[in-house]
N, C-alpha and C positions, 0 to 999 in steps of 0.2 A: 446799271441803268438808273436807280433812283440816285446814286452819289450824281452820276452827270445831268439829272432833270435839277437836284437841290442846288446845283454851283448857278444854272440858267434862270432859277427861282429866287436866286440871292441875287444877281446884277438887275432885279427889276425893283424900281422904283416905284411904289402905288402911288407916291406924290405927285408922279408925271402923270401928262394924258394916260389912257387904258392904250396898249398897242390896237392896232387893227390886223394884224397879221398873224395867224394860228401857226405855231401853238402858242407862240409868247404873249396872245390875248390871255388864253387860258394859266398860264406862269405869272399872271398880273391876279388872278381873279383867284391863284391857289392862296400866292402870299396875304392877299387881301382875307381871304377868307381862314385865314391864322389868326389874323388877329381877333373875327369874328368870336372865334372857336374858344382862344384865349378869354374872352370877355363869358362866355357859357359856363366855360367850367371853374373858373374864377367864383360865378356864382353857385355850382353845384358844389362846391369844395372837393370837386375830386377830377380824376379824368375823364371822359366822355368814350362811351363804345356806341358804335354802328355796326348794322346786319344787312344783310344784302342778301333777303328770300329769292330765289331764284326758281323758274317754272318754265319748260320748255328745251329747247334744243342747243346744242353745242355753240351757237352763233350768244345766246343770250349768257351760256357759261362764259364764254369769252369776253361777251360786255360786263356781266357783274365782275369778272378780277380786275377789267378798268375802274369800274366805279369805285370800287377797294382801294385800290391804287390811290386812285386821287384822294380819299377820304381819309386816308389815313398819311398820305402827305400833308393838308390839311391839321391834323391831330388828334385822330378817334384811333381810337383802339379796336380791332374788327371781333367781333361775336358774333355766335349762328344762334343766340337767343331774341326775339321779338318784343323780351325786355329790355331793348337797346334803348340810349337817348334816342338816335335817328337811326329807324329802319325805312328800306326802301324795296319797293316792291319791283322787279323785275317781273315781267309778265309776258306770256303766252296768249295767242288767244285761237291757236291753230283748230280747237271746238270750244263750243260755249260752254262746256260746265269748266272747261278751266276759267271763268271768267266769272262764273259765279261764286267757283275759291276765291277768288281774289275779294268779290262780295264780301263775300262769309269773312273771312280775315277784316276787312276794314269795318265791320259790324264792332268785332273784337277792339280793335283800336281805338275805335270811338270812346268807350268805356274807358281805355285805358287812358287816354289823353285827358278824358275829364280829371281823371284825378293825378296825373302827372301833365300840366299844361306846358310845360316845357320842350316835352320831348317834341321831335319833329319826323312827320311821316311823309315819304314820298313814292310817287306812281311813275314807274319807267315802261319801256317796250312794248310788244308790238299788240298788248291791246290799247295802250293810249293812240293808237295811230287812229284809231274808230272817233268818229267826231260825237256819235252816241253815245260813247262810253264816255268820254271825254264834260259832254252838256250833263251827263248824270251827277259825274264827279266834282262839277260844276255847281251842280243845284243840289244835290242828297249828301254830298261828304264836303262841306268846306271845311272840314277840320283837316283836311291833307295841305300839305304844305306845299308840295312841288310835284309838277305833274307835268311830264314829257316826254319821247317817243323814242323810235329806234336808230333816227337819224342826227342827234344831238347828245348822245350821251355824254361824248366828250366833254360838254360845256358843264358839268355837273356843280363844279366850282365856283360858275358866273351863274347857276339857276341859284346856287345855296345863297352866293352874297345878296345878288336879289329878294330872296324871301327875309333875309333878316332885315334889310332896308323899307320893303314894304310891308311886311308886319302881318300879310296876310297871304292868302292861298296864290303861288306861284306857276302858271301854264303857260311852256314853251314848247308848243310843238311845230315840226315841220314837215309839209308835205313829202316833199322828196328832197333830195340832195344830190350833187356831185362831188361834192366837199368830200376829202378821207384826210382827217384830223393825225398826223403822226405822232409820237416822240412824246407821250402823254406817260403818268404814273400807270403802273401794271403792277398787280397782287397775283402771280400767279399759284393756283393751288397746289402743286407740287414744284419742289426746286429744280427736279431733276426730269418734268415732261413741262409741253407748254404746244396750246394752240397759237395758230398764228391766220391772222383772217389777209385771205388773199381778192375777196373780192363780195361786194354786197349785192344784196336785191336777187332777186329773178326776172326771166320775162315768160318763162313756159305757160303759166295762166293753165293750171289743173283746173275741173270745174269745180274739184271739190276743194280745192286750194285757196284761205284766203294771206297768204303770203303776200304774192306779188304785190298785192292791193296795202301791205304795212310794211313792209320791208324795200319797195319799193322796184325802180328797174335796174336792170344788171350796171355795177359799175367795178372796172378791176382794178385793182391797185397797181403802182408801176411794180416792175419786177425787182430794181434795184432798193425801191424800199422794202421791199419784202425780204430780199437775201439781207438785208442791212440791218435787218430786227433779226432774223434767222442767228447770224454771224454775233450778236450781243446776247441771243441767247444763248451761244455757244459758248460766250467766255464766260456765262452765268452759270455754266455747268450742268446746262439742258442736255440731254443726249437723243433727247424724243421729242419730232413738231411732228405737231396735227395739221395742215395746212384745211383750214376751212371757209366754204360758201356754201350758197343753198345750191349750187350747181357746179363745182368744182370745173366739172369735162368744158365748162364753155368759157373759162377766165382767158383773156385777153383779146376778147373779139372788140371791147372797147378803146383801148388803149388806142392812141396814135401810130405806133409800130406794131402791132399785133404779135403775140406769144401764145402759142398753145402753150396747152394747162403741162402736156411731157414733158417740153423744153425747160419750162418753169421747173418740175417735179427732180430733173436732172439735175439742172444747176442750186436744188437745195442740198442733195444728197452730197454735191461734191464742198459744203462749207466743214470745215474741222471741227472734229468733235461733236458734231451730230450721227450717231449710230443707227435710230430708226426712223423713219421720215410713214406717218399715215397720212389719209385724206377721207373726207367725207361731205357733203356727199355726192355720188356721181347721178347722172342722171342715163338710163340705158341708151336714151336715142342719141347722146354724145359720145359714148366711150368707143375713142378710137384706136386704132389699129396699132399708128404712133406710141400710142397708152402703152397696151398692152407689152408691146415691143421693151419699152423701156424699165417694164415692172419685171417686166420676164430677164431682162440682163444685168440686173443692179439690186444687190441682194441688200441695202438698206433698210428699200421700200418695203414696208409689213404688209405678208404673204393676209390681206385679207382685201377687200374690195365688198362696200353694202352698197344692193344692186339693188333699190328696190322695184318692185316689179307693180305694184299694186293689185291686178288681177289679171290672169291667164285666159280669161276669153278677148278674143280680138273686137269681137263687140264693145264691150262694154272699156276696155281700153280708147277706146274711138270715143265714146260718150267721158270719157274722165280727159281727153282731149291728152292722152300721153306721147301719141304718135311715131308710135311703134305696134307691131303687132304680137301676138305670140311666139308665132313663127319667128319674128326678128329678134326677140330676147333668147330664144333657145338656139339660134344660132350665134350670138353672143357669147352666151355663155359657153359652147361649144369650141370655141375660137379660145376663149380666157383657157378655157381649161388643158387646151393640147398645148398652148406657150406657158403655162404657168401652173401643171400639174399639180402642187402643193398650195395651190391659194386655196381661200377660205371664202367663199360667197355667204352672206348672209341676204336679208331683203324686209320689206315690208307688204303688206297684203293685207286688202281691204274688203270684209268678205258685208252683203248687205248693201253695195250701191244702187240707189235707184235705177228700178228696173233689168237687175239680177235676176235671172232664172235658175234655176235648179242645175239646168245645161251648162251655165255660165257659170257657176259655181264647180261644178265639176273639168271645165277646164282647167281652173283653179290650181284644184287636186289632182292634175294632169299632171300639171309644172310642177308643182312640190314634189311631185313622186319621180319625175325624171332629172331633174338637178339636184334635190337632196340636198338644202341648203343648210349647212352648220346651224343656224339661227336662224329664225323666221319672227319678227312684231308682228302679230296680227291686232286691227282692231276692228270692230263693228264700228262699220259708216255711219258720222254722225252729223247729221245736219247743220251745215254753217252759213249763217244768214251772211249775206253780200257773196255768197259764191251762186257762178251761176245754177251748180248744181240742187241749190235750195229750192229749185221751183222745178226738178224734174219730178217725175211722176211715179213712185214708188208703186211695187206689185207683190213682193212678198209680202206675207204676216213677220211679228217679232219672235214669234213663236219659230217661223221660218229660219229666220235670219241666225237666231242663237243655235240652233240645230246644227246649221253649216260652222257658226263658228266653233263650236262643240268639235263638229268633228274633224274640221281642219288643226286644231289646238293638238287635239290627240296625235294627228298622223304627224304634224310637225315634230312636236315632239318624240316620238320614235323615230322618227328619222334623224336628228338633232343627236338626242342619246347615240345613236350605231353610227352616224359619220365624227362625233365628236369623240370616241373611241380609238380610231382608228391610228393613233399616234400612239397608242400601249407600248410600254418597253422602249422607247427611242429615247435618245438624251437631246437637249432641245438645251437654246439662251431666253433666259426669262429675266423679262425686267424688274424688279423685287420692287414695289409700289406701295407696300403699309405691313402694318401687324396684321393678322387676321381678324377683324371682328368677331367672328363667332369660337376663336380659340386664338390667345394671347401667346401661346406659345410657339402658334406658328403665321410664316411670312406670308404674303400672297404678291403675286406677280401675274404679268401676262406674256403670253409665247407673242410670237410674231402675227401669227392668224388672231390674236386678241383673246383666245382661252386663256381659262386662270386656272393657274397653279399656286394649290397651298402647300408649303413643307417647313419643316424644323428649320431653324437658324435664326444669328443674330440680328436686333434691329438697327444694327452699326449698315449691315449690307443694302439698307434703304438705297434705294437709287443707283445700284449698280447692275452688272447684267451677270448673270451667272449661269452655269450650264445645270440644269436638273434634269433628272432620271424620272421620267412619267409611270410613276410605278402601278397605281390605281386610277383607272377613270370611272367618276360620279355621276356619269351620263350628262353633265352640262359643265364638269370642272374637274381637275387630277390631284389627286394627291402624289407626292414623289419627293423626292429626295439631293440635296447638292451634289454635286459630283466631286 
């Protein structure tokens, strides 16, 4: 992919007008911003590294290995130190203390630019989308350089020429978009997995969700470009896509010809040399029948599906505006499980939403105890300004609220440990994905349902798929053996 972006990067001229047509606007504004690059490290006498902090959800890991991409097409060299020349903040802002990291970090920077005035810092994703946060960074941090949202990443090449031209703090952000920028540099973090974004935005409007509101409304990609990146990551020697949105089950209600998300999910599985095809994430009131059908007969798709539920009272579902009820997730999941006996449900669950009661809570603990989900994130609801849920009317104490979560933490977890067991002794294909961190000597992978296995063997086996013996389970991971 980058041999064929550098031949389309070489036939452009910066002496000519800038193209007006994407991507080769941005193939004008990489080559351009070489030379920039050249003229910096020229001055530093050495080569130039950039970091890419990254916070939040799969959609934004996806955008920092574009920004990688380009940046080091450009000519930085990539580090996960904050001592870079130019670090750039990808950002979250799904609750406000992630927002307040982002604070706290640019406090730190401040300092550090004082006495390295060179370096360059910049503000991406989905809390620049806040025109608040934005007039802050505005007025309290003009030592940031570049500062823009979740719908121009792409353009990272045309914000950087920009800021060296203007000399001063650069904001480009956009309200929404229809525009999907292709054929762009990509740093993916492993050679041998690779997400692949099928579609942006929402439109579900959670109350407690401010998403839709920075990410924008549902827009899907065509299918042919998506198999067409699929198929290039295949000659790259991918063998694993993630296919991601914030709502997988509803991709192609936009399109001009309409595709369900299965249809799609099929014709990824049938490109060569892709062996595991995942998804994330789906949303319960979409996942259809069609779905199911196609996961149950095509042994690609990885035996795992994250359902999240958020909470088991049909109340309080109503009030989170997820629309669905208890009743309809646990027939859901009932349906998943008789076509697809070996999947792996995992889920999310928000214990503490205004105007939760004790009863509402305990339906909760209904559904954990009757699905028994491999995994469970739980978090304590946390208020987030511009959702509408910020102005409902809370009735438990805190004291309340951490009690349930207390003891939903507990029960998940026992249930998690005794269903994540329940593969002892089988020999299973595990994708071997790094050294072990917490022991050098051994590999770690993941099974199909997303469990990790740690076991002995070489680090040549990176990135291939091999059969292990699940000899010991750790209540949340195996130890075992090659076959």
């Amino acid at each position: 992919m980058i041999n064929e972006i550098d031949k389309k990067i070489d036939k452009i001229d910066i002496t000519e007008p800038c193209p007006t047509e994407e991507p080769f606007r941005q193939y004008y504004f990489i080559k351009k911003a070489r030379g920039y690059y050249r003229e910096l490290a020229k001055k530093a006498g050495r080569n130039l590294t950039c970091s890419i902090q990254t916070y939040g959800c799969q959609m934004n890991v996806r955008d920092s290995e574009k920004l990688t991409g380009i940046l080091e097409e450009i000519g930085y060299t990539s580090s996960d130190s904050e001592d870079a020349d130019l670090v750039i903040y990808n950002t979250c802002t799904v609750r406000e203390n992630a927002n307040r990291k982002v604070y706290g970090h640019l406090g730190i920077m401040k300092h550090d630019k004082e006495t390295h005035p060179d370096k360059m810092i910049g503000l991406c994703g989905c809390m620049m989308q806040e025109p608040d946060v934005v007039a802050t960074i505005q007025k309290k941090y003009r030592f940031v350089d570049m500062v823009f949202g979740t719908h121009n990443v792409f353009k990272l090449a045309e914000i950087y020429c920009n800021r060296i031209e203007a000399g001063g703090q650069v904001v480009d952000i956009w309200k929404d978009t229809n525009l999907v920028v292709e054929d762009l540099p990509v740093k993916k973090e492993f050679p041998f997995k690779s997400g692949v974004n099928i579609m942006f935005g929402c439109n579900n409007f959670c109350t407690y969700c401010i998403v839709p509101y920075v990410r924008g409304r549902e827009r899907s990609r065509q299918p042919e470009d998506i198999i067409r990146e699929v198929k290039r990551l295949s000659e790259e020697g991918v063998k694993e896509i993630m296919l991601l949105g914030q709502n997988v089950n509803s991709y192609g209600k936009t399109l001009e010809e309409p595709m369900t998300f299965a249809e799609l999910l099929q014709k990824v599985t049938e490109v060569d040399g892709i062996e595991r095809v995942r998804f994330m994430t789906s949303h319960p009131k979409d996942l259809s029948d069609e779905l199911i059908d196609v996961i149950a007969a095509n042994e690609k798709i990885c035996r795992h599906i994250h359902l999240p539920m958020q909470s088991g009272s049909s109340r309080i579902l109503n009030q989170m505006n997820r629309r669905y009820t208890k009743e309809s997730y646990l027939e859901l999941v009932d349906k998943i499980r008789r076509r697809i006996p070996e999947i792996s449900l995992t889920t999310d669950i928000i214990v503490g939403f205004p105007g939760e009661t004790e009863e509402d809570f305990l339906e909760t603990m209904d559904v954990v105890n009757r699905v028994r989900f491999d995994t469970a994130f739980t978090f304590i609801y946390s208020k987030r300004t511009g959702t509408p849920a910020a102005t409902f009317e809370d009735h438990a104490t805190k004291e309340e609220i951490q009690n349930r979560f207390d003891r939903l933490i507990k029960r998940v977890s026992e249930i998690s440990g005794e269903e994540i067991c329940r593969y002892k002794g089988q020999v299973m294909p595990v994708l071997i994905e790094s050294v072990s961190e917490q022991n050098q000597a051994l590999l770690t992978g993941r099974l199909s349902n997303n469990i990790l296995v740690h076991f002995k063997g070489d680090p040549s086996m990176i990135g291939e798929i091999r059969d292990v013996s699940l000899d010991e389970c750790k209540g949340f991971y195996y130890m075992g053996n090659l076959v």
